[in-house]
Backbone as CSV, one residue per row, in Angstrom:
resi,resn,N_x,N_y,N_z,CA_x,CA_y,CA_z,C_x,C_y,C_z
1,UNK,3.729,16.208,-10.104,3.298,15.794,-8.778,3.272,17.021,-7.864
2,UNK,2.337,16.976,-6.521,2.209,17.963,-6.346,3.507,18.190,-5.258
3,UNK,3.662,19.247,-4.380,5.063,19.324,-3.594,4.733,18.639,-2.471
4,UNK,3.391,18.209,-2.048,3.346,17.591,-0.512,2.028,17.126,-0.499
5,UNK,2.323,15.390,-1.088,1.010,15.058,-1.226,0.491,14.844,0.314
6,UNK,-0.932,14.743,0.305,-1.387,14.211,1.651,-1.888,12.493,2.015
7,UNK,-1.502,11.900,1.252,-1.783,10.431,1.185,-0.183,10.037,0.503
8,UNK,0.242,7.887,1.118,1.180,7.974,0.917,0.557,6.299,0.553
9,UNK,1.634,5.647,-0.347,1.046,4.187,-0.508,2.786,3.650,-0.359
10,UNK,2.720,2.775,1.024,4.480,2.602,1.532,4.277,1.227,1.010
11,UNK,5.352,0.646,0.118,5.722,-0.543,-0.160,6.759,-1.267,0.076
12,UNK,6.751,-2.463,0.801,7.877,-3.000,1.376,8.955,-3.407,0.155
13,UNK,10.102,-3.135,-0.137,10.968,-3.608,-1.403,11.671,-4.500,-1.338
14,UNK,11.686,-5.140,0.725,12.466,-6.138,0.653,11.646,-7.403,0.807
15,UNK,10.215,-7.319,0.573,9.336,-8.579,0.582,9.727,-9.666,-0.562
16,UNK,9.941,-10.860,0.203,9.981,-12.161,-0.906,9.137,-13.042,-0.448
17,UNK,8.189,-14.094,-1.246,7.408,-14.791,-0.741,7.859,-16.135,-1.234
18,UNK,7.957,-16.857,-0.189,8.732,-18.023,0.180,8.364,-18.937,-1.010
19,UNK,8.840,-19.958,-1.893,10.426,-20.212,-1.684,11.216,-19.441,-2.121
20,UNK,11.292,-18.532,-2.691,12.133,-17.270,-3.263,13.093,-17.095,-2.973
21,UNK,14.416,-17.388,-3.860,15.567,-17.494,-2.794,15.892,-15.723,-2.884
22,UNK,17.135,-15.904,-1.601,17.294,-14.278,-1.814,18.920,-14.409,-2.673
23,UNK,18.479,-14.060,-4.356,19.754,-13.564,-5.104,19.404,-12.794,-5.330
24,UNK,20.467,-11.305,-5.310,20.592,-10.106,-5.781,20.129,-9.730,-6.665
25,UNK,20.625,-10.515,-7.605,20.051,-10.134,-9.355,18.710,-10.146,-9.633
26,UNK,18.001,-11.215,-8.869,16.600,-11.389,-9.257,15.613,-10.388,-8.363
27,UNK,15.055,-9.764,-8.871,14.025,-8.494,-8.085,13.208,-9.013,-6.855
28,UNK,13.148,-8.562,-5.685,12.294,-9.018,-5.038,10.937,-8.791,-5.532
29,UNK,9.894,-9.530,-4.817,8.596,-9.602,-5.272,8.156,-8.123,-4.156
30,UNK,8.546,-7.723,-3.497,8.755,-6.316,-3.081,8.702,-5.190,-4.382
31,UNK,9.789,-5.413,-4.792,10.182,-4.452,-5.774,9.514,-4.973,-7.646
32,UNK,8.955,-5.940,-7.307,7.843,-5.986,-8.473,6.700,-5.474,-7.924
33,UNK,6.183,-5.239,-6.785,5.118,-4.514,-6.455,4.974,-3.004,-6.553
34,UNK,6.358,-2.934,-6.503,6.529,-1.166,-6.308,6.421,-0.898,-8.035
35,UNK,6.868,-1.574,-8.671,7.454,-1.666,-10.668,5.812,-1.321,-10.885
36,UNK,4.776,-2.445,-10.645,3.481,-2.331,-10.796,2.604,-1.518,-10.200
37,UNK,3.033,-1.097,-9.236,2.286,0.224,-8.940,2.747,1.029,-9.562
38,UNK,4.401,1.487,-9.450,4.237,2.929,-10.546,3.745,3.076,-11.723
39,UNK,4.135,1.586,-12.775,3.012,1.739,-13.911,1.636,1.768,-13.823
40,UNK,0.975,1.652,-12.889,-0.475,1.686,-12.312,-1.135,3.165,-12.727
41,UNK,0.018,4.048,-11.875,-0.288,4.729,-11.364,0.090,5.971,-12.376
42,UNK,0.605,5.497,-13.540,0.878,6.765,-14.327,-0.194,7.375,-15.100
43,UNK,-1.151,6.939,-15.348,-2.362,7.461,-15.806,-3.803,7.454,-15.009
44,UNK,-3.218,7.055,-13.597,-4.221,7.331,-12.406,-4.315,8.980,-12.204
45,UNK,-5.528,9.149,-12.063,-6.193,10.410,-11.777,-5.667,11.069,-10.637
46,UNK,-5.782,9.934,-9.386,-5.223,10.781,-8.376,-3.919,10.851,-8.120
47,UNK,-2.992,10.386,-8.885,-1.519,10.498,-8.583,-1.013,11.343,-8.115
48,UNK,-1.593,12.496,-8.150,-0.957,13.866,-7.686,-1.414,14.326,-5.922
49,UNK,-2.057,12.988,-5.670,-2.261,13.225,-3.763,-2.034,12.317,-3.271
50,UNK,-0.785,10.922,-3.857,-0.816,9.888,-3.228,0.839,9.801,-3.446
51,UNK,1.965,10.002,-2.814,2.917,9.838,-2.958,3.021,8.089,-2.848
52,UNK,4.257,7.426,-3.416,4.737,6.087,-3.814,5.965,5.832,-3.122
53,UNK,5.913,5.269,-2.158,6.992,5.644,-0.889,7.452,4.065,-1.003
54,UNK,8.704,3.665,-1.487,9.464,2.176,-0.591,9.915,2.567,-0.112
55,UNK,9.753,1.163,0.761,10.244,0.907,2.079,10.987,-0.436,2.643
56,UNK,12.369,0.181,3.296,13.075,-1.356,3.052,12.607,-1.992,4.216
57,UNK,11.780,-3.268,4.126,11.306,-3.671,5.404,10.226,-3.122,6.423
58,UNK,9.222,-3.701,6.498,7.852,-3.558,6.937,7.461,-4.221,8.271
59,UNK,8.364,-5.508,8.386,8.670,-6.609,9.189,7.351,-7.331,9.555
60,UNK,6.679,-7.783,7.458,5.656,-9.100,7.274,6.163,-10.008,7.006
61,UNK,7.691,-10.114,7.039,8.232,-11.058,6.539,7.242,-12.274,5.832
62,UNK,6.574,-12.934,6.909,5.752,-13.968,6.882,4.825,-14.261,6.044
63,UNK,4.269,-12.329,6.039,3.004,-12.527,4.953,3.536,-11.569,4.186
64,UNK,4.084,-11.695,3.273,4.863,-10.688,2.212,3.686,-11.108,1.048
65,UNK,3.316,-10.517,0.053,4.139,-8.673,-0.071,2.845,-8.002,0.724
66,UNK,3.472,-6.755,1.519,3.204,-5.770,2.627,2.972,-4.586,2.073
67,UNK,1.924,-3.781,1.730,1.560,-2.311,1.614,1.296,-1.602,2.393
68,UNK,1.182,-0.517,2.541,0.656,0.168,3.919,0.217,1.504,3.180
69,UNK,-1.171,1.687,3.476,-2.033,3.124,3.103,-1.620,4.094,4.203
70,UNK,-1.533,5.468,3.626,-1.693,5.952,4.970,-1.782,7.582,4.557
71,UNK,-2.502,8.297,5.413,-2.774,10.068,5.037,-2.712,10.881,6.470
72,UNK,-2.713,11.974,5.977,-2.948,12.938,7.193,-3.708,12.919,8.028
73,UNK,-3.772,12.693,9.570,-5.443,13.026,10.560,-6.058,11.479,9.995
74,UNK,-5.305,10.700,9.415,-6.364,9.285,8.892,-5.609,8.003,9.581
75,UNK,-6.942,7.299,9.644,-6.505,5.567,9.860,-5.653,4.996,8.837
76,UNK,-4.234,3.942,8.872,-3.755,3.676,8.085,-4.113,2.101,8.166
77,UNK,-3.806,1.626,7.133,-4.070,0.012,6.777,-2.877,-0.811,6.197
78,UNK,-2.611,-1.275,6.901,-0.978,-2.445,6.161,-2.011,-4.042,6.223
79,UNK,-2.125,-4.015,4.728,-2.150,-5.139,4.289,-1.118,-5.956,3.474
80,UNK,-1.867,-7.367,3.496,-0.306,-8.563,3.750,-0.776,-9.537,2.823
81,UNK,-0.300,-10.415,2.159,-0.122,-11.249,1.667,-1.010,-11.134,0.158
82,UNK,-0.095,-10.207,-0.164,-0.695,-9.537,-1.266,0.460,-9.724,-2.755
83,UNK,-0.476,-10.483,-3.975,0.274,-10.748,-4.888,0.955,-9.396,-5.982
84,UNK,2.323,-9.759,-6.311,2.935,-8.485,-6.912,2.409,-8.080,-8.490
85,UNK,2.039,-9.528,-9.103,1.540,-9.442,-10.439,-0.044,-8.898,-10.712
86,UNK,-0.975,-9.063,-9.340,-2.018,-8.934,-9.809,-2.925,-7.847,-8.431
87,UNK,-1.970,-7.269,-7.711,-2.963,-6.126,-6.753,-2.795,-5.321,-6.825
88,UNK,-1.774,-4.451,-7.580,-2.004,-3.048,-7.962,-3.338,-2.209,-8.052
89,UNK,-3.914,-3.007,-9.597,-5.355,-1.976,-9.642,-6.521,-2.354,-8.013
90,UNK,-6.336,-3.165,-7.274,-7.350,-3.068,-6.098,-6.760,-2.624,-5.124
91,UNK,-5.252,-1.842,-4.762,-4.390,-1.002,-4.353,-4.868,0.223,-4.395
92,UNK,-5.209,0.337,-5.979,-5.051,2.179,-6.411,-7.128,2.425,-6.222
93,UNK,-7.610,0.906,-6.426,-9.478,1.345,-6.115,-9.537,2.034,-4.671
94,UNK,-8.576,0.641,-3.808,-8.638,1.519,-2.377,-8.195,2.839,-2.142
95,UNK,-6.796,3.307,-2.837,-6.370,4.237,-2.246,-7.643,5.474,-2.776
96,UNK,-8.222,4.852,-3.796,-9.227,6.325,-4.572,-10.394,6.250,-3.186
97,UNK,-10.889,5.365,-2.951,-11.770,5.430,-1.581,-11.870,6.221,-0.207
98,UNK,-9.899,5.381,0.105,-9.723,6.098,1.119,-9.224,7.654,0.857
99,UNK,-8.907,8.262,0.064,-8.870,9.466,-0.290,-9.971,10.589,-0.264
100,UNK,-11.298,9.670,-0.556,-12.626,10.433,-0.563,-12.974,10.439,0.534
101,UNK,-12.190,9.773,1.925,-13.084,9.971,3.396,-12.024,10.663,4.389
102,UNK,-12.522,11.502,4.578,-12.159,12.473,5.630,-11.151,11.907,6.840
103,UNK,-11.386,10.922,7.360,-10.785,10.039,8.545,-10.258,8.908,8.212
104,UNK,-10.688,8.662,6.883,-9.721,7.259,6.369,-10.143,5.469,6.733
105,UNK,-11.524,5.689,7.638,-11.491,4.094,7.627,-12.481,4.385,6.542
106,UNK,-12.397,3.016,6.508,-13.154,2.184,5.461,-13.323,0.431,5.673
107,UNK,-14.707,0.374,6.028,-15.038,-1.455,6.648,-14.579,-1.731,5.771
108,UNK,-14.214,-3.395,6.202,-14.326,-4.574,4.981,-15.338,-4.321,3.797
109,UNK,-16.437,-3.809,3.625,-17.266,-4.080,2.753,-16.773,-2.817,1.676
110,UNK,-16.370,-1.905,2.145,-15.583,-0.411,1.487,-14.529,-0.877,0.955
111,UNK,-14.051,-1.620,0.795,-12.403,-2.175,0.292,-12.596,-3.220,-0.637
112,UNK,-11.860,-2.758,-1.826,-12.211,-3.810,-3.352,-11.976,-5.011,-2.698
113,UNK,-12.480,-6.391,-3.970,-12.878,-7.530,-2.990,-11.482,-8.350,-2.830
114,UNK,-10.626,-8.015,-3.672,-9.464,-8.569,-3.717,-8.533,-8.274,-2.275
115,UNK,-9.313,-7.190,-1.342,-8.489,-6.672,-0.271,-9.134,-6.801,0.983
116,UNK,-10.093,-7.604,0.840,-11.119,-7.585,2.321,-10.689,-8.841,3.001
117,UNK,-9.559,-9.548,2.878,-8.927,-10.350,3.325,-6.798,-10.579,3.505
118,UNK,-6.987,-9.403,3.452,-5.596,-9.442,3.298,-4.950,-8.090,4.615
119,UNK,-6.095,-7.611,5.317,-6.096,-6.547,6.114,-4.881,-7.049,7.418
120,UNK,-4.017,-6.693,7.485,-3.344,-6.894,8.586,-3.257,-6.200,9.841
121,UNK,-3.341,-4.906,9.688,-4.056,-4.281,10.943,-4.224,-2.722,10.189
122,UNK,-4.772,-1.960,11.296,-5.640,-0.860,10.940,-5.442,-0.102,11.899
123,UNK,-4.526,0.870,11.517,-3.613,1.983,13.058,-4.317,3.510,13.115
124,UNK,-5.108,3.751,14.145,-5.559,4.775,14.452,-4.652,6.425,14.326
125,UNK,-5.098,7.737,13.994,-4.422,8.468,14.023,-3.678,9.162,14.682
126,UNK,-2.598,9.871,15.059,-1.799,10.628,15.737,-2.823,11.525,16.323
127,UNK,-3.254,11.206,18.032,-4.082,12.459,18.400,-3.432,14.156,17.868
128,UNK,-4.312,15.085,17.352,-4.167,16.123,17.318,-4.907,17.194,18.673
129,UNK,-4.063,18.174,18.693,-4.326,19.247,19.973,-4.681,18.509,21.392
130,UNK,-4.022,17.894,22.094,-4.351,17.256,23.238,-3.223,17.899,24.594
């Protein structure tokens, strides 16, 4: 990996989606998202510019499970109500997208189809030189 990637994919580890009780032993559906992305991501191409960041608490409680894209000088995207067994690979299509654009948005129609409904909001960048 490289020493300082410039893209980051933050996953909430304490997401459970209701009725899910909360016992210790049993993994959150948080932390099956994070399990499935890293295996995702071990023979993904771009792994080496997308660091794999959990995160305890995102506060989607509501709409768990919670990802959040996000890069340098770019728009970030926390999407929500996203399943742990089956959104990885339309996770890693987006993150290959938003990686190829300079500023980081990307419409609804730019975002695999599994994700053009799950958009929870879309946070503009840290002004630079002002």
């Amino acid at each position: 990996m490289t020493a300082h990637p410039r893209h980051a994919i933050h996953v909430c580890t304490t997401c459970r989606r209701a009725p899910a009780p909360a016992d210790p032993a049993v993994p959150t559906d948080g932390e099956r998202m994070l399990a499935a992305l890293t295996a995702a991501m071990e023979g993904w191409a771009h792994r080496d510019a997308v660091a794999l960041a959990p995160v305890q608490c995102m506060n989607a409680c509501t709409r768990s499970c919670a990802v959040a894209l996000a890069g340098e000088g770019k728009w970030s995207f926390l999407f929500a109500d996203l399943d742990p067994e089956t959104a990885a690979p339309a996770l890693l299509a987006c993150a290959e997208t938003y990686i190829g654009r300079a500023d980081g948005k990307m419409m609804r129609s730019a975002r695999p189809e599994a994700l053009r409904d799950t958009l929870l909001v879309r946070i503009p960048p840290l002004p630079t030189g002002r």
